[in-house]
N, C-alpha and C positions, 0 to 999 in steps of 0.2 A: 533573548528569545531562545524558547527549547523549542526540542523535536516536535512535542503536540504542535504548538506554537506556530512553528514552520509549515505545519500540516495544515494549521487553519488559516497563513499566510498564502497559502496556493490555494486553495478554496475561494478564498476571497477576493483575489487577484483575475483569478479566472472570472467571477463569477461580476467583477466589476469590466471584463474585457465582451462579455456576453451581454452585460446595461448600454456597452458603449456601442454593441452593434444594433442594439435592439431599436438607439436614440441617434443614431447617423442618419445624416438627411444627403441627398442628393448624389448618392452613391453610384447612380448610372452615371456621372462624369467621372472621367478616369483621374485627376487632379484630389478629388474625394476617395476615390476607393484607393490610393496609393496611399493617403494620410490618413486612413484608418488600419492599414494593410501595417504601416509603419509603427503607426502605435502600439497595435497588438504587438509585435517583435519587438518592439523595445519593453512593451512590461513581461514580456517572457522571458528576454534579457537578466531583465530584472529580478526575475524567479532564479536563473541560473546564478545570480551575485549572492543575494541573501544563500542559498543554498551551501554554496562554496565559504558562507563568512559561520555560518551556523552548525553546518552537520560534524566537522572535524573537532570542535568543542566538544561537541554532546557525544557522539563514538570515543573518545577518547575518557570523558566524562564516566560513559554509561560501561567502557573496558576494564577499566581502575575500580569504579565501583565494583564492579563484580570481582576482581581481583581480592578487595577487601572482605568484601563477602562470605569470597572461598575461603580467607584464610580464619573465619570465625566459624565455618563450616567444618573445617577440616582440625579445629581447637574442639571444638562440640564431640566431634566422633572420636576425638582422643589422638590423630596426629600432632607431631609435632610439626610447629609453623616458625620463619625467619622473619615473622613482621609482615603490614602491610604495606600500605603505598604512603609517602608523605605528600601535603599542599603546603607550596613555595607561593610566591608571588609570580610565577613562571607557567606557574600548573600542576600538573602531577606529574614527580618522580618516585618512579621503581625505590621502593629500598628494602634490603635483604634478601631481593633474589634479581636474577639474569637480566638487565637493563635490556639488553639488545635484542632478545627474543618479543618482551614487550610491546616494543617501542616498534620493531619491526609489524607487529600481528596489527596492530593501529593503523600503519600509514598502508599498509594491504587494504585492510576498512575501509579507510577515507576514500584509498582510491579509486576501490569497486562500486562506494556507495557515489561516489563524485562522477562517476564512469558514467556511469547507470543515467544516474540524473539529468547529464549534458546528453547525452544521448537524446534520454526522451524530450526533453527540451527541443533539439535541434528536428526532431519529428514532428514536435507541438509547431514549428515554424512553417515547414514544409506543408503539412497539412494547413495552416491558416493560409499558404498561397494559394493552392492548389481552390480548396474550398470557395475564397472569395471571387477567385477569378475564373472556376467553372460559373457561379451561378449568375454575375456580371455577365458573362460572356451569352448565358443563355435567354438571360431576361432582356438585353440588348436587342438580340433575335429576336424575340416576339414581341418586342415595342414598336422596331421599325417592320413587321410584319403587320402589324396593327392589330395583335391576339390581346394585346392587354390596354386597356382603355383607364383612365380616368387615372388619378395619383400613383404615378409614375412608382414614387420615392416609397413610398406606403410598401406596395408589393417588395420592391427590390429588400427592402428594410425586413420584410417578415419572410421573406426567402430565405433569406443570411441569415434568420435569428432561427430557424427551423433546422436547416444544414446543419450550422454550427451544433446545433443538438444531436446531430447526428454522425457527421463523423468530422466537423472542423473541430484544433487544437488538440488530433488522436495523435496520443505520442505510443502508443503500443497496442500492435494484434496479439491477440491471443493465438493456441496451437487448435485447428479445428477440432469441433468437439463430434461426437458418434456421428451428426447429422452433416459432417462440412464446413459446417459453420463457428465462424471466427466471431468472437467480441472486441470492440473498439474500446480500448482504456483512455479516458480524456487523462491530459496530462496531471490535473491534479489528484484523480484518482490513483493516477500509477505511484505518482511521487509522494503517495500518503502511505502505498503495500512496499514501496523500496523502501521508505526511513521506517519503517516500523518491525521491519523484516531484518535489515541493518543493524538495527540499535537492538533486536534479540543477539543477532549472529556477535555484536560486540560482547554482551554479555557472555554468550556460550563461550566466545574464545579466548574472553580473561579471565574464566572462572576453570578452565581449562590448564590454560597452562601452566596457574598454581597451582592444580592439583599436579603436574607433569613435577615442576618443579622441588615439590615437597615430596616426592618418592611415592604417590598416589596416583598410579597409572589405572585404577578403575573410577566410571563414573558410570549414576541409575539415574534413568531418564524419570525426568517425576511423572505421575500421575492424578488424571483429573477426568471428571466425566460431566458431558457429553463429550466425545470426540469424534474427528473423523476418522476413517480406513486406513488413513494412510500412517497418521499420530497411535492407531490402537495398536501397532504392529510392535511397536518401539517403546511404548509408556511400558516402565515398570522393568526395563529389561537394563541388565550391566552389561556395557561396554569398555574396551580395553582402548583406550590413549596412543598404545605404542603397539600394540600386536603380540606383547612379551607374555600377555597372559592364558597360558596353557588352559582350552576347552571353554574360553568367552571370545566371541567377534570382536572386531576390530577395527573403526574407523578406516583403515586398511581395505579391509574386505568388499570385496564386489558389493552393492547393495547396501553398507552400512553406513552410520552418517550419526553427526549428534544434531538436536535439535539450530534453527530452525529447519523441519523437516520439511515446510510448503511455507510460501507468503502468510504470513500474518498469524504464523506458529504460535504458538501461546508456553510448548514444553521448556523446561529448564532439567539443569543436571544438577546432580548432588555429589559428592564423595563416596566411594563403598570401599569402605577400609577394611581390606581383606585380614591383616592382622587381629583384628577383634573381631570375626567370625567363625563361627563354629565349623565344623568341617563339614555337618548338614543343611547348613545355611547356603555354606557356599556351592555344594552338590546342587543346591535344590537351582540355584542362580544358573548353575551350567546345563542343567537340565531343558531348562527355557528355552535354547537356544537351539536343542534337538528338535522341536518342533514347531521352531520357527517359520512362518510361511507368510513372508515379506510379500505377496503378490493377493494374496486373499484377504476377506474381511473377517475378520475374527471376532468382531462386536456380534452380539443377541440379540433378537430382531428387539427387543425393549430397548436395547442400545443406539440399535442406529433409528428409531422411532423418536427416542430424548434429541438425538443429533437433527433429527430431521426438523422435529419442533422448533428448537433455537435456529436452524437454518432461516427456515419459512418465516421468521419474525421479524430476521435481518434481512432477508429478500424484502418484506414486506416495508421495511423501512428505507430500503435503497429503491424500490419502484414509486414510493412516495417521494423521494427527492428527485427521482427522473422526472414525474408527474410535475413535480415545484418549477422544475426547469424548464419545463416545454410551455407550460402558462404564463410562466416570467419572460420568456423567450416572446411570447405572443401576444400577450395584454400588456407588458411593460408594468408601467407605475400602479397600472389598476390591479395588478395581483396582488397577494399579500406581501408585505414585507420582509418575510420572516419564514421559512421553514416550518418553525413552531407551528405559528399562525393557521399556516395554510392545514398543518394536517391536523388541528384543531378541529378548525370547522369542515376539513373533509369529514372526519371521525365522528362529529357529532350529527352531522347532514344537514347544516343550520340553513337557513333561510339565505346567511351570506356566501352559504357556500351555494347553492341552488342559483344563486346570483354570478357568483364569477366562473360558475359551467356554464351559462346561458350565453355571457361576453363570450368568452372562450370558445364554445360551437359558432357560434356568430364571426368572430375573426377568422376561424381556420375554413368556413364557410367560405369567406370574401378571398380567401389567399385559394382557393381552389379554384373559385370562380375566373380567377384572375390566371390562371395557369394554362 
């Protein structure tokens, strides 16, 4: 199994712990709500195993690679290189340069990216107690109140699968945004922007520290466009490794940083081999840096207009999977199968789809009614 792999193992793990609440019967008996309470934590459990047996392969994997990388990077631009990495039957050992710097930047990876994940894991648990046993506790009350009448199990069932869409299995708040307001990260959302965010930051810091290694303390962040504000600051610009280099930033420096610059960065770094630079090459590089303005957006309004478009596509594509969730959460087996499916015949406006909004207003009708 690789990182993608793992990403669509938590997808799918969740999204079978989300069938199991949708298909639980008799949940107002506490004997039932304990043995689903249990299962959920055990296949989150389960998330934390694979995680811990998968990501320390692929960070080590995806560090070496990039190791190697650099050092055909760093042949291309005309330094000289000590080799790359060799595969044993063991894994990958360093050879021709500093074992221990390596081997040290790796097990810092693992342990941040392992950090991170047990973390949000052990929040994804908390929230499923919390979650199940506010909405038990409340539909309890209005049963023996006599507020909800007729199929007991039915409601309790589509309470839980509504919640749960809402804030059960949140294993991270976001930091409020202009208006106060915080975003709930379901667990496998988070654990899709930590391994992809990870397995950059491995790359950036094997391809790093060959360059350190080989006597190549500059690196130029690449460039790509669309971007956001925060990537336009930084694409395109040299940065210094060690702080050694006279009139370029520094990793060092308040403010500076190599990519990944935010979750789900996309920049990579290169070699800038100041020996085969003209001496207005390199003027021009130091230059950049005089009017540097780390806090403002420096993109053209056509710039952040590109950015905005590819934004709005993948909003548009993450509100149709929330969409998928809340109908699967609610009609069960009568939704679509499939993600595909569903925004198939959203997109076309088919007759089936016209059909399973009809169910869908009809359920979330009964579940009001019932409240």
């Amino acid at each position: 199994m690789n990182s993608n792999q793992l990403i669509e193992y938590f997808a799918d793990v969740i999204q079978q712990i989300l069938n199991k609440i949708g298909s639980a019967s008799n949940l107002s008996e506490d004997k039932n709500a304990q043995a689903l309470i249990s299962a959920i934590l055990k296949a989150l459990d389960g998330l934390g195993i694979k995680a811990s047996e998968v990501m320390p392969k692929e960070l080590e994997k995806a560090y070496y690679l990039a190791v190697d990388e650099a050092s055909a990077s760093l042949e291309k631009a005309g330094a000289k290189t000590d080799g790359a990495y060799a595969m044993t039957k063991r894994g990958f050992i360093a050879k021709g340069f500093q074992r221990k710097i390596h081997i040290a930047a790796v097990k810092k990876i693992v342990s941040d990216t392992l950090t991170d994940l047990k973390a949000a894991i052990r929040t994804a648990k908390k929230s499923t107690r919390t979650t199940i046993n506010k909405v038990l506790k409340k539909v309890k009350k209005e049963i023996a109140d006599g507020l909800i009448l007729g199929n007991h199990n039915r409601v309790v069932r589509k309470r839980l699968a509504k919640a749960f869409q809402e804030e059960g299995l949140t294993a991270f708040l976001t930091a409020p945004d202009k208006k106060g307001k915080r975003r709930r990260l379901r667990v496998d959302k988070y654990a899709g922007t930590v391994v992809r965010t990870k397995m950059r930051e491995a790359n950036t810091q094997g391809a790093a520290n060959r360059y350190i290694e080989s006597g190549v303390t500059l690196v130029k962040v690449s460039q790509h466009a669309p971007t956001c504000h925060v990537c336009a600051g930084f694409q395109g610009m040299v940065i210094s490794l060690t702080g050694d280099n006279p009139g370029f930033k520094s990793i060092n420096d308040g403010g500076v940083q190599l990519p990944p610059f935010h979750p789900n960065c996309r920049h990579t770094i290169i070699p800038y081999v100041i020996a085969f630079k003209t001496k207005e090459e390199i003027q021009k590089e130091k230059d950049k840096w005089k009017t540097w303005k780390p806090k403002e957006d420096i993109r053209s309004i056509s710039q952040q207009r590109a950015y905005k478009k590819e934004q709005d596509i993948r909003r548009k594509a993450h509100e149709e999977l929330k969409m998928y969730e809340r109908y699967k959460a609610v009609l069960g087996s009568d939704a679509p199968k499939t993600i595909g499916a569903f925004r198939r015949m959203k997109r076309a406006n088919s007759p089936s789809w016209q059909k399973v909004k009809a169910k869908y207003r009809n359920a979330s009708r009964e579940m009001r009614a019932a409240k």
